[in-house]
Every structure is written in C-alpha cells, then in structure tokens.
C-alpha positions, 0 to 999 in steps of 0.5 A, spaced: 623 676 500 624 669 501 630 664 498 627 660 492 622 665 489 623 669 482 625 676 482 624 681 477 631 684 475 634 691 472 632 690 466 626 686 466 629 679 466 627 673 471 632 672 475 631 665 479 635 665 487 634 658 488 635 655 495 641 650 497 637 645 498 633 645 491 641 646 488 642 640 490 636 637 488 638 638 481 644 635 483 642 629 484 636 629 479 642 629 473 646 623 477 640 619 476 638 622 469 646 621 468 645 613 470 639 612 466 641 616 459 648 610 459 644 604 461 641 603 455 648 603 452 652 600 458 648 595 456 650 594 449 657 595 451 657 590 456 657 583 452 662 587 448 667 589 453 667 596 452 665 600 457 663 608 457 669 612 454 669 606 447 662 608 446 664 616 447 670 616 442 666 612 437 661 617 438 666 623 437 668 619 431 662 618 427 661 626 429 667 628 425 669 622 420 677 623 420 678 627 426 685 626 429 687 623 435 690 629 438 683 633 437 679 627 440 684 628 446 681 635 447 674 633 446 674 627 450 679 631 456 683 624 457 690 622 458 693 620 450 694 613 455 687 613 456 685 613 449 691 609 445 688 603 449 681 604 448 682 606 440 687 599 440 681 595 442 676 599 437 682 598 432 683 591 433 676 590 433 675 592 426 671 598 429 675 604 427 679 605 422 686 609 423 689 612 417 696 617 416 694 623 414 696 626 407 699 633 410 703 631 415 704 624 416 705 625 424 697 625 424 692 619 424 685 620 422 680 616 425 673 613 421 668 608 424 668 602 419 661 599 417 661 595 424 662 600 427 657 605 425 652 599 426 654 600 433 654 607 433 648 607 430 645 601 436 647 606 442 645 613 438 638 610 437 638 607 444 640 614 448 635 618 443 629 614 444 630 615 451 631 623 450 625 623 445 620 620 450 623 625 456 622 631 451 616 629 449 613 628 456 617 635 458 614 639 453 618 644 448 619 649 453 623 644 457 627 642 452 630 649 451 630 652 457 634 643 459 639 646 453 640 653 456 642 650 462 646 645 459 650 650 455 651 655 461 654 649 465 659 648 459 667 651 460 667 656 455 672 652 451 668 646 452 661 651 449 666 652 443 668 645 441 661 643 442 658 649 437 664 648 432 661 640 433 654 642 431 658 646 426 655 653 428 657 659 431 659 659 439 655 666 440 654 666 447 661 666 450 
C-alpha cells in the first residue's frame, strides 16, 4: 500500500501514514497560519512598541489574574532577564500591576490594570475573530480534529499547564 493513504488498525482505529512531502507541507502551512494569527496583534503592538513576547505575557496575565513571575517563566519558557525586561516596560506603562505576595513577600503577583486589559482585550478580539472565521470555514470536525493535533504536539508538561489553564484536568497524558 502506497505511503500517504489510511490503514485500518488492530483495534479498529484509523491510523494515518502521510508521506514527508505531505509533513512538510503542514509544516509550512502552520508557518504562514502562525504568520497570519500575529499579524493583527503585531500590528496593534507595534505603535506601542511592543512586539510578541509583551502581547504573550499580557495574555498569560489576564489568563491567571495574580499569577506569580515564577509561573509566568515556566508557561512563557523565557530567561527571568528576558521577561524583567518586558514586564518593566508593562510596569512602567502602567499596564501591569505588580503586587508582593501575602505569604511569602519574596513572590510578585501580577494583575493587568484597566489599561491593560483593554489592550488585552484589543488583540484577543483580534485573534479570535480570525480564528472564528477560520473554524466556521473549516467545519466543527476540523475544529477538533485542529485541537487534537495541536495537544498531540505539546510537551507533556506543556499539555499539563495548559489543561491546568483552562482549568480541567490533563486526561490524555
């Protein structure tokens, strides 16, 4: 049987063999999706002068009012270097609110201000219009079979902070 078709398996299931070719194809697809998912964003950000990892580390803020700096490195994956500068930047700007912690005074908790949880709210309606149309074109079947592969891709840590995000359980690791 050639390479690229679908095989039954042992237990009934579809198992999918797609050719390199057709691999790399989906590699370049999610580039250019990648592309056109920031652009809206990249566009508010950039007569701010903010680029890409501002718009991640607001995001994971509003997704966790009051999430510490520490967890915000582990969701993010960048240097404490890295992300001091950007939340400096979001601090000064009077975006993001940076408050000790009550049990251990070492922690800083971080909250988005109203200003920014307009801009938050800004680029999130910018990216979920995009990804409403693109769902609505794909069908419903798309959609879920777009998450499936999405989650397959993730690290199990990675797959583990994200179900702890979206606050249920990490049932397929």
């Amino acid at each position: 049987m050639a390479e690229g078709q679908n095989l039954q398996g042992h237990g009934g299931e579809s198992l999918l063999f797609l050719t390199d070719e057709q691999l790399r194809q989906g590699i370049e697809a999610m580039f250019f999706a990648y592309r056109g998912f920031t652009a809206d964003p990249d566009r508010i950000l950039q007569d701010m002068s903010y680029g890409r990892a501002h718009h991640r580390a607001i995001h994971f803020i509003n997704c966790a009012p009051g999430t510490t700096v520490n967890n915000l490195l582990s969701i993010l994956g960048v240097t404490k270097q890295s992300l001091n500068r950007v939340l400096r930047t979001l601090i000064e700007d009077g975006l993001v609110e940076s408050r000790v912690g009550r049990t251990d005074k070492r922690e800083r908790h971080l909250f988005l201000t109203e200003v920014g949880k307009e801009l938050e709210q800004r680029l999130s309606d910018a990216q979920r219009s995009r990804m409403r149309a693109a769902f609505r074109q794909a069908g419903p079947e798309a959609v879920t079979g777009f998450r499936r592969v999405l989650e397959a891709m993730m690290e199990p840590e990675m797959r583990r902070q994200f179900h702890s995000l979206r606050g249920g359980s990490d049932e397929r690791s």
